[in-house]
C-alpha positions, 0 to 999 in steps of 0.5 A: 556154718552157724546153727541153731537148738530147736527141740533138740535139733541143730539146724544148719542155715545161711543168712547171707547178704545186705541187712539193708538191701532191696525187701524184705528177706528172702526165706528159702525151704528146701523139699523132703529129703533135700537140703538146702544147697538145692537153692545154690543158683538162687543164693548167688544170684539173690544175696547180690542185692538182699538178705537171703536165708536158707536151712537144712530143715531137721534131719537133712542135709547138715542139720540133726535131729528125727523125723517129725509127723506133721509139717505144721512141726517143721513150720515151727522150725523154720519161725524159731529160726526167723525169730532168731535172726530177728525176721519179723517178715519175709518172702517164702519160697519152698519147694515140694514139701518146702511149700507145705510148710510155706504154706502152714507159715502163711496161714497160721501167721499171715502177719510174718510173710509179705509173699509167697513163692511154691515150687513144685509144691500143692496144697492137699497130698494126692498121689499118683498110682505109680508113686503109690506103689513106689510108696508101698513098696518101700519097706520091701526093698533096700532103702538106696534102691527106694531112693534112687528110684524115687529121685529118678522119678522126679526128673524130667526124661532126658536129663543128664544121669551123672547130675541125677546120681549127685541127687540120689546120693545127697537124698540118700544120706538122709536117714530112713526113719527121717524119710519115712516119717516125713512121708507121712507127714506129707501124706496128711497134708491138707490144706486145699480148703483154706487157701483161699484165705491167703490174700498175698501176692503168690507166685506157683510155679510148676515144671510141666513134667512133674509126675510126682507132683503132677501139674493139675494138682497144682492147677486145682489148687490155683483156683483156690487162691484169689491172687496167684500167677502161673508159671509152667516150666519145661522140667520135672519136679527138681525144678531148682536143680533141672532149670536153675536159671529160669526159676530164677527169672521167674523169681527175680521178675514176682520180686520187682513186680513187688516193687511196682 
């Protein structure tokens, strides 16, 4: 897989599909402690037809490199890899932490994204009081445990455990320091007073068990923006993993929108 030095880390990405195909590139940014093979479904299906791009964001999956403490250091990433593959404007779709750093890319440099997608994802960090704790007691248990207990969490009830197992063990690899900061960095994000200044077609998807992210969080943060379609999912909060497909159509259907 090809790689690109930002500050000192390697950060392994895809670039695939026709330079001349239907819009502009397609940027995907996987959430905290994923990597970017949470976007296989969407990669097959999207690099079809258009140039599609995803990463493995600073210390996760592939890629090296510490935690950061702000997602706005993560944004930067993500446009030094743009600016290295010579994309002067895309599509962002992030999930969860993903559309944190989406949505810093878009306000901060509005100019380089023709659309906005969010999975999963809100614009002012609140937690549950459930996830709270989970949060506070993560330097009381072995950091596995922590994990496995988080990702659990972010299914939907019913969903089958070996395809949960295969998450816990990918979030696992990625290391606690890079987790831990992250999470702060999470923590500090606060956005929700300026959305209103993104005046792109936006697409906020959201699975209707999310109890990470709950569902009227995303909803506040829906108000705030002058032009955003809803969608509302029968999943949890691994929405590119627990319904694939469906994100998909709802991605495919917001992209020919585009086209009129």
């Amino acid at each position: 897989m090809p790689q690109l030095e930002v500050d000192g880390a390697a950060l392994t990405y895809d670039d695939e599909g026709p330079r001349d195909g239907d819009g502009v590139p397609l940027v995907f940014i996987h959430g905290w402690t994923a990597n970017r093979h949470r976007w296989d479904h969407q990669m097959a299906h999207f690099a079809k037809k258009r140039r599609v791009i995803r990463l493995d964001l600073r210390g996760h999956g592939e890629s090296g490199g510490a935690g950061v403490p702000t997602v706005a250091e993560l944004a930067t990433d993500v446009l030094a890899l743009l600016d290295h593959l010579e994309v002067e404007r895309a599509v962002l779709v992030g999930h969860s932490m993903g559309g944190m750093i989406a949505q810093t890319i878009t306000l901060d440099h509005p100019e380089r994204v023709e659309r906005l997608v969010l999975v999963d994802s809100i614009a002012r960090m609140t937690y549950s009081r459930g996830r709270g704790l989970l949060m506070a007691a993560s330097t009381l248990v072995p950091y596995k445990l922590f994990v496995a207990t988080n990702i659990q969490r972010a299914f939907a009830p019913g969903y089958p455990r070996e395809e949960v197992r295969a998450c816990i063990k990918a979030s696992a690899a990625t290391p606690r320091e890079v987790v831990m900061t992250l999470y702060g960095a999470m923590r500090a994000f606060d956005v929700l007073d300026r959305v209103g200044e993104i005046r792109i077609p936006t697409l906020l998807i959201h699975g209707y068990h999310d109890i990470q992210l709950p569902v009227r969080q995303m909803l506040r943060m829906a108000k705030a923006y002058p032009d955003a379609e809803v969608r509302i999912i029968d999943a949890g909060h691994e929405l590119p993993v627990e319904k694939p497909a469906e994100l998909t159509t709802a991605l495919d259907r917001f992209l020919v929108a585009a086209r009129g």
